[in-house]
C-alpha positions in Angstrom: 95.4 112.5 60.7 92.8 112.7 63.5 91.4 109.8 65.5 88.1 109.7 66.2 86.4 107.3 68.8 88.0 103.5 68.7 85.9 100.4 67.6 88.0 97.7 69.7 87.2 94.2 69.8 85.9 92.6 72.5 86.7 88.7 74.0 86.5 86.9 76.9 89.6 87.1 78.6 90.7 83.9 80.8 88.6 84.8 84.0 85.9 85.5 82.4 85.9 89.3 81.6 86.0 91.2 78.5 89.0 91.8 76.6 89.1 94.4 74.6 91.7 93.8 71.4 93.3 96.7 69.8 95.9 97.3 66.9 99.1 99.9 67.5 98.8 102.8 64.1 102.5 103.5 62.8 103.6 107.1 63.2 106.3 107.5 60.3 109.1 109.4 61.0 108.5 113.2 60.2 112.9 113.4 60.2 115.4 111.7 58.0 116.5 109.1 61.1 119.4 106.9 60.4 118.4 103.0 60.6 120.5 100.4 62.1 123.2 99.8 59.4 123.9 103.7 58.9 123.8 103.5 62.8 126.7 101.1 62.9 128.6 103.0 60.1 128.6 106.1 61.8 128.7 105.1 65.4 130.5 101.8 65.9 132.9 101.3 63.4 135.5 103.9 64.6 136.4 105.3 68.2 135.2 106.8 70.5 132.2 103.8 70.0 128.6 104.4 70.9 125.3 103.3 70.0 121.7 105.4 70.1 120.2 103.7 73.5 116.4 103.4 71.1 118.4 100.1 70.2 118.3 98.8 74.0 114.1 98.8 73.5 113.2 95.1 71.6 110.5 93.0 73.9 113.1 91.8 76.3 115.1 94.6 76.7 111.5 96.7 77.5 110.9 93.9 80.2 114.3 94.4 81.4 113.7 98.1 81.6 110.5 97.4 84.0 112.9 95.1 86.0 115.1 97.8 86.5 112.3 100.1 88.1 111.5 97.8 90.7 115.5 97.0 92.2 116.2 98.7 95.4 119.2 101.2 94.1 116.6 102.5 91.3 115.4 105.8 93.0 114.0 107.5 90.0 111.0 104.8 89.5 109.7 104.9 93.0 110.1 109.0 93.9 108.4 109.9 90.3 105.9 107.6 91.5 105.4 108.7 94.6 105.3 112.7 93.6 102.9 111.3 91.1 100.8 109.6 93.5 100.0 112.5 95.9 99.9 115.4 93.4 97.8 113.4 90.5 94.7 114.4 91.3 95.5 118.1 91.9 97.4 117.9 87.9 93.8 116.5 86.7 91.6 118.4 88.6 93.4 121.6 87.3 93.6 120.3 83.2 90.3 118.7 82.5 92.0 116.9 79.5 90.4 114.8 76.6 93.9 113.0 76.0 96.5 111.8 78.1 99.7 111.2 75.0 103.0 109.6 76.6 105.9 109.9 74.6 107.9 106.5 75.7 105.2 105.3 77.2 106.8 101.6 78.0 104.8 99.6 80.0 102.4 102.8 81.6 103.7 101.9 85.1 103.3 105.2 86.3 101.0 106.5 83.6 98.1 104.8 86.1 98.6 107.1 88.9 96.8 109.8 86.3 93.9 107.2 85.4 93.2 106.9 89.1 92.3 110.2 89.7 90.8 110.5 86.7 88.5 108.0 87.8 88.0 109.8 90.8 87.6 112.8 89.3 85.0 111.4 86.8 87.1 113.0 84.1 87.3 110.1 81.3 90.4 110.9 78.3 91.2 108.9 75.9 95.1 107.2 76.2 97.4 107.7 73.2 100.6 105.6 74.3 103.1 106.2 71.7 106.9 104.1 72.0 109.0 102.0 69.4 108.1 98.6 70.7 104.6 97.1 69.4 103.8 93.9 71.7 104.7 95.7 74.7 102.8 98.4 73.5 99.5 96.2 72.7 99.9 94.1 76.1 99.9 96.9 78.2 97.0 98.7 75.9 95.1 95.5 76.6 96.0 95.1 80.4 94.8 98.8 80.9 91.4 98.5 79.1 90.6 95.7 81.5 92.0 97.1 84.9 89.8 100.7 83.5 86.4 100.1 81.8 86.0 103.3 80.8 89.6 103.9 79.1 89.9 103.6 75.3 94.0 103.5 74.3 95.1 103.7 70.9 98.6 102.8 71.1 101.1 105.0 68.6 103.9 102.7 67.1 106.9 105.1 66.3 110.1 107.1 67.1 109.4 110.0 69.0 113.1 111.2 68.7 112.2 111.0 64.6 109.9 114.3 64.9 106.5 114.5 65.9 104.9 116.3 63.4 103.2 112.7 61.9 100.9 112.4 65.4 97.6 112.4 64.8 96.2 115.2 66.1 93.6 115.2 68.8 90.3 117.0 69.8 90.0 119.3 72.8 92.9 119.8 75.5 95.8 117.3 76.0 98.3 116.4 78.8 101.6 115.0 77.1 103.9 112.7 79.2 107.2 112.3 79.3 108.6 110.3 82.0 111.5 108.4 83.5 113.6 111.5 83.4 114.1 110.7 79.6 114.7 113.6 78.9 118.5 112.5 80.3 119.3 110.6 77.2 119.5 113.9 75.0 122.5 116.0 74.7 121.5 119.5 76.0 120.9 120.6 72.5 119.1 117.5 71.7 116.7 118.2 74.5 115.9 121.7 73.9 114.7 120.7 70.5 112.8 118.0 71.3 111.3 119.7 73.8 110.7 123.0 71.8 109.1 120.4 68.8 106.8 118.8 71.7 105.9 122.7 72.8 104.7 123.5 68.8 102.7 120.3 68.8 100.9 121.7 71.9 98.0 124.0 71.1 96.8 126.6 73.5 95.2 125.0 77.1 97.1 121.7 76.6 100.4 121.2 79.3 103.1 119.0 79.1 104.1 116.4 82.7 107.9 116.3 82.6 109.8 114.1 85.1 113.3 115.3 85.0 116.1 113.6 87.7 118.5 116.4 89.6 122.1 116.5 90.5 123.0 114.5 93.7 125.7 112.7 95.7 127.7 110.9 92.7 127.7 107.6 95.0 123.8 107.6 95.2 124.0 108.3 91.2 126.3 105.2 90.1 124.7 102.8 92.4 121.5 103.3 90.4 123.0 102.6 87.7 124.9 99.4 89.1 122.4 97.6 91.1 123.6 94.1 92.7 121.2 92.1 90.7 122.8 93.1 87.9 119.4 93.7 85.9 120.9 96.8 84.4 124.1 94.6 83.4 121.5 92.6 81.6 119.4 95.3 80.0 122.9 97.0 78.6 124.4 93.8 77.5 120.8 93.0 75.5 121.5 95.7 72.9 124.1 93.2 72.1 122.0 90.8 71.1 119.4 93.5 69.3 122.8 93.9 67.3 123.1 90.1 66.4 119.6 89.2 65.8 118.9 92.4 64.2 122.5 93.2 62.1 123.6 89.2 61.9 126.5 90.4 63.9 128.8 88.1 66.4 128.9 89.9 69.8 130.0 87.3 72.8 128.1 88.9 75.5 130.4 87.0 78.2 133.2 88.9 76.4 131.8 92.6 77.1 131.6 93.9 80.8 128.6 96.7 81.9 130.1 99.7 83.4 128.0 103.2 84.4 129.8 105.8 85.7 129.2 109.3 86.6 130.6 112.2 85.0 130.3 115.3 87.5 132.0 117.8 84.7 129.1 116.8 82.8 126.4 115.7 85.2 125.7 112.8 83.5 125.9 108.7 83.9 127.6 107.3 81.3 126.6 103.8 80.4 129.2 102.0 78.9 130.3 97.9 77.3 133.5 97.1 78.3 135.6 95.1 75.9 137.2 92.2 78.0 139.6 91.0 75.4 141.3 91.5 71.9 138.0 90.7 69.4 136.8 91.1 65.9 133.1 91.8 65.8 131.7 91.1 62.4 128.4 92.6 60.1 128.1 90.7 56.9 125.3 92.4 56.2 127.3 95.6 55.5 130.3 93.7 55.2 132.1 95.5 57.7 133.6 94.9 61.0 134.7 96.3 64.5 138.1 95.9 65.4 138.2 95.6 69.6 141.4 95.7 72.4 140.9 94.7 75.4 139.5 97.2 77.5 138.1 99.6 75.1 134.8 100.7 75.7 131.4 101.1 74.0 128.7 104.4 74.9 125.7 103.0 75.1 123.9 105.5 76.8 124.3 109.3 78.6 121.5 110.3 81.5 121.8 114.2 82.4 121.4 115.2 85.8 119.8 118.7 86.0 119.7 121.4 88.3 116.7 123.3 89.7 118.4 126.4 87.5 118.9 123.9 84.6 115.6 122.5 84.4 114.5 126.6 84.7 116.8 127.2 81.5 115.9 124.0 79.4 112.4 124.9 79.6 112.6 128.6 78.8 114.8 127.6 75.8 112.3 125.1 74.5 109.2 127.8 75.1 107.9 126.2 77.9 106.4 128.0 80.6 106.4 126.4 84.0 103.4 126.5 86.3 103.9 123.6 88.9 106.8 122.0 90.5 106.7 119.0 92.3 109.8 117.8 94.5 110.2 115.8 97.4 112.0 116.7 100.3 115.1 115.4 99.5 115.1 117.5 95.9 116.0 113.9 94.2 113.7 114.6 91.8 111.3 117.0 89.7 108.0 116.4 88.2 107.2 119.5 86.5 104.1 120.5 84.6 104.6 123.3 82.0 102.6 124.9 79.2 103.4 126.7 76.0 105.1 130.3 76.7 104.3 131.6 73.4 
């Protein structure tokens, strides 16, 4: 499939500006992906418990996400933003691109530090947002085309963890994004595949922007993941209700306790649901249920911490050359810019 230029709709927006209406295209999965109910089979039904964290990412739990990136504890937001920020210009200047296509996209937070110097720069590329939740998808498509006149977004409904062969396929150079350190929630396997299928999507003079978060103090680590607002309490416990409203299942949120803890063997958080009493959690839709003692815990999500020798090896696995590196002083974080080695 290949996109050509966008007819949007255009209306007056509330102040008196134009507002310009678009519509997200699916992207089908290109890999057999298991849905919700196989999900629960395989995953919650039987220790040890987990649950794939693309369940955490309905409307609210997206909102909750943004939340997140603004409390004081949440480092990774505001240093990826801030390498972004002062090196921006230099990544467009460098890549004259005609797309910008952000795997995960959310709600383009940081995704604007590129538009600005693209402005600057009077370079003008279309915006292919692609992520599994459509209103937060065609908000922020709609907030962007009115904060950039010149920007046309088509926003990509999908699963980028289902393959990415099913992306339309752009003309001229592209800059894929994939931010947030996302690239946490994978397994190490996981990651070099996904990262090797992003690498074969790429054809020659396009790059990939990679934020990826490093190894640090385990107390700076935990507290990000902890914050005293509790906002990521809230986001973890919403995949509970994704499960009811979703599954028809019975989860008492006030009955499961949020708990992220590091694991240095591993260097990863690990996000977990803390049962706080003997329950019986029910799915008639499958007719099955989970069986629950007090105290036993749920996975709901890993985040891999790499080193700078890590991030060297993930990336030569997954046929990725590397040809910037972007760190702060403190070495907190990576924002690293790579094209295809092959």
């Amino acid at each position: 499939m290949i996109l050509h230029d966008l007819v949007r709709d255009v209306t007056p927006a509330v102040d008196g500006s134009e507002k310009k209406t678009v519509a997200a295209i699916r992207v089908p999965a290109a890999n057999e992906v298991a849905d919700l109910a196989a999900d629960i089979r395989q995953n919650l039904l039987q220790a040890p418990y987990s649950l794939p964290p693309k369940y955490f990412y309905d409307h609210r739990g997206s909102v909750l996400f943004d939340q997140i990136c603004d409390t004081p504890e949440y480092y990774p937001t505001r240093t990826e933003s801030k390498l972004l920020s002062r090196y921006c210009q230099h990544i467009i200047d460098r890549l004259s691109v005609h797309h910008i296509i952000e795997l995960g996209s959310g709600s383009s937070r940081k995704t604007r530090h590129l538009f600005d110097a693209c402005q600057m720069l009077n370079q003008y590329p279309q915006y292919w947002p692609f992520d599994v939740c459509e209103p937060m998808l065609i908000q922020t498509a709609e907030e962007l085309m009115l904060q950039y006149d010149w920007l046309t977004v088509q926003p990509l409904e999908g699963d980028y963890s289902a393959g990415l062969s099913h992306l339309p396929k752009p003309h001229g150079h592209s800059l894929y994004v994939f931010l947030g350190s996302s690239i946490g929630n994978f397994t190490e396997q996981q990651a070099v595949s996904f990262l090797k299928e992003v690498s074969q999507h790429m054809i020659s003079g396009d790059s990939l922007l990679l934020g990826i978060d490093r190894v640090k103090d385990k107390a700076v680590l935990e507290s990000a993941y902890n914050d005293r607002q509790g906002v990521t309490a809230e986001f973890n416990l919403n995949v509970l209700s994704v499960l009811n409203n979703e599954a028809g299942a019975n989860f008492k949120l006030h009955q499961f306790n949020h708990q992220a803890v590091y694991n240095e063997t591993e260097s990863q958080i690990e996000m977990y649901l803390q049962s706080l009493a003997d329950q019986k959690i029910s799915f008639p839709a499958i007719n099955e249920a989970l069986y629950l003692q007090n105290g036993e815990k749920i996975l709901t999500e890993i985040s891999r911490k790499y080193s700078l020798e890590g991030i060297e090896s993930l990336l030569a696995q997954a046929e990725l050359e590397i040809t910037d590196h972007f760190e702060p002083a403190n070495e907190y974080f990576s924002l690293i810019l790579a094209k295809c080695s092959k």
